[in-house]
Every structure is written in structure tokens, then in C-alpha cells.
N, C-alpha and C positions, 0 to 999 in steps of 0.2 A: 975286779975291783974289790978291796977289802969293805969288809961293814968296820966304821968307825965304833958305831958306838957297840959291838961284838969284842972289838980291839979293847977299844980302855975298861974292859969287863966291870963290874958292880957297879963302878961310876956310870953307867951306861943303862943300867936294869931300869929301870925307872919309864925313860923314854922309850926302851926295848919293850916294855909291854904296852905302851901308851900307841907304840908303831903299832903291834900285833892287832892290839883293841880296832886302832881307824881300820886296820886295812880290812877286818873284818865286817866291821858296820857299814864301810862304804860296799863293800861288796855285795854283803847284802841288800842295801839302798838300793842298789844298783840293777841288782835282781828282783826286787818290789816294783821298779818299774819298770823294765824290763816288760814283767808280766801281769803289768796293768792292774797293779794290787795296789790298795791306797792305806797304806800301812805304812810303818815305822818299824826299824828291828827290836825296838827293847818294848816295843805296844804287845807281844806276846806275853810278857810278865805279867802284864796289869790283866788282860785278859784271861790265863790261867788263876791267877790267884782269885777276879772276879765266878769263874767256873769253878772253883774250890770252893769259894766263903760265900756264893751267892751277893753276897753285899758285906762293903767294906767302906770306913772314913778314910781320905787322904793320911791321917796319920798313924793308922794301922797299914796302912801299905808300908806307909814310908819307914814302919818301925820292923813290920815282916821283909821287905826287901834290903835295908839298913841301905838308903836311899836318903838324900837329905827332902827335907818336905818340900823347897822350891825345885825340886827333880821333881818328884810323883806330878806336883802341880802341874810342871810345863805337860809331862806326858798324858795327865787327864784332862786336861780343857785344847790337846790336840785332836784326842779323842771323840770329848763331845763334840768338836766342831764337825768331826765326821759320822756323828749318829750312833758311837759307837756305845754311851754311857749314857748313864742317864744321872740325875742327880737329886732326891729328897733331904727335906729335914728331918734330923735324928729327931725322933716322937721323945725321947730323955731328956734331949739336951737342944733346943734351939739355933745355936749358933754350930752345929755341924753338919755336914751333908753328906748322909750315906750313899755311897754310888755301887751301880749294878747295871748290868749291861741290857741294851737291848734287844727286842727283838730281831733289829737287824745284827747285831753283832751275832746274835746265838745262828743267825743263818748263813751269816761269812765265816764264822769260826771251822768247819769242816773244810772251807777252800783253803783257809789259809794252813790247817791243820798238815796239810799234806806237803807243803814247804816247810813249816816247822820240822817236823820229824824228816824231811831229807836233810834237813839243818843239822838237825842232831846227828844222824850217820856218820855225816861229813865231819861233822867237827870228829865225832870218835875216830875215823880215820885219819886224821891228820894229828889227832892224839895217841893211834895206835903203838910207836916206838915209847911212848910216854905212860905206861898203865899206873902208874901213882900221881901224874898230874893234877887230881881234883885231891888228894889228901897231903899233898905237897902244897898246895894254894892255901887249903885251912888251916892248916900247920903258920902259914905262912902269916895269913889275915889273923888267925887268933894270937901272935907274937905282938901284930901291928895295934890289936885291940887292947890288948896287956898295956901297951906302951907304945905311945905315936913314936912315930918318927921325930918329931921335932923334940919331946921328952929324950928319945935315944940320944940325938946330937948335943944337947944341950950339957949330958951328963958325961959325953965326952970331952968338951972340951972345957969344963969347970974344974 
């Protein structure tokens, strides 16, 4: 059977990595419980970037990860629900709350440590015929940042 959206090529791009994206997060989901990990795929970000900065506000995530802030949110108060963050008020500024992980997280973080980096193998394997693929993406995203999409269409058809 032909891929459709391979056929109508560029027309097609869009949903061609939105497929690639699920198939990959579901698989992973999939593989979380599988093995009785009570995790999320993209909760590595927030936990890496917590293990890097020690502590961080939702909107320095949301500005380091270029995530919109109702993203970071839903995946930090998934988080706390499972013990994983914790959450004070910024001593500067009242109305923010710096988070940093707990004690349980810094003791799950080695279990789950050892799935991430098969993670990553995997992906480089399956990226192996592709060795420019991540400067092929930035190239790609820094075009999209220059200039949305909706800017690009706009100024074609005026």
C-alpha cells in the first residue's frame, strides 16, 4: 500500500512529522508501562533541565525549552502529582514559584536514567542513514523562527 501523505510530498510534511512524533511518544508510553515506570516521555526534559539548574520558574523552562507556558504547566503539576517536584516562592518576587525536584525524583532519576539513554541509542540508530538530521531540523526551526509559517503564506499569496 502506498503512504498518501509520502505521495502528495510537501503537502504532506507537516502531518509526516506529526505521524513520526505520535508514533514515537506512543511507543514510548507504551514502554513506561510496560515497565511499571510512572513517567511520561517528554517528563525527562523537565527533569534534566531541573538536574542542570538545580531550580527553575515555569517560565524559564518554558523560555529554555521554547515550550509555550501552558505546556511546561500541564507537564509540571503532572509531575508534582507524582512527587516528582516540588514547588516554593521566589524570595524576589512573590507571585512565582521556583521548582526543583525531590528527593524522590533524584532517587528514581538513575532507574529511569538507564531507559533514557537506551532512548537515545535507539533514536541514533534509527537516525543512522540520516547523520545531518539534527542540523537539518535547526536549519529548519531557525527558517520557521525568522518567519512563521502563516507570515510565509500570507506573503505568497498578496
Amino acid at each position: 500500500m502506498t503512504d498518501f501523505l509520502n505521495q502528495i510530498k510537501y503537502e504532506g510534511i507537516t502531518s509526516r512529522l506529526k505521524r513520526l512524533s505520535d508514533v514515537l511518544l506512543y511507543s514510548t508510553k507504551d514502554l513506561y508501562r510496560a515497565e511499571g515506570l510512572i513517567i511520561e516521555p517528554n517528563w525527562n526534559l523537565i527533569f534534566r533541565l531541573l538536574q542542570e539548574k538545580g531550580e527553575m520558574t515555569i517560565t524559564e523552562m518554558s523560555e529554555t525549552l521554547q515550550f509555550s507556558h501552558p505546556a511546561v504547566v500541564k507537564i509540571v503539576n503532572k509531575m508534582k502529582a507524582e512527587g516528582y517536584i516540588t514547588a516554593a516562592i521566589d524570595s524576589k518576587d512573590k507571585r512565582k514559584q521556583v521548582l526543583s525536584l525531590t528527593q524522590k525524583a533524584l532517587q528514581d532519576i538513575p532507574k529511569y536514567e538507564v531507559y533514557w539513554n537506551a532512548g537515545i541509542r535507539v533514536i541514533e540508530e534509527i537516525f543512522e542513514d540520516s547523520p545531518n538530521i539534527l542540523e537539518e531540523l535547526s536549519k529548519i526551526e531557525l527558517k520557521v523562527k525568522e518567519l512563521d509559517y502563516k507570515q510565509r503564506v500570507l506573503l505568497k499569496i498578496k
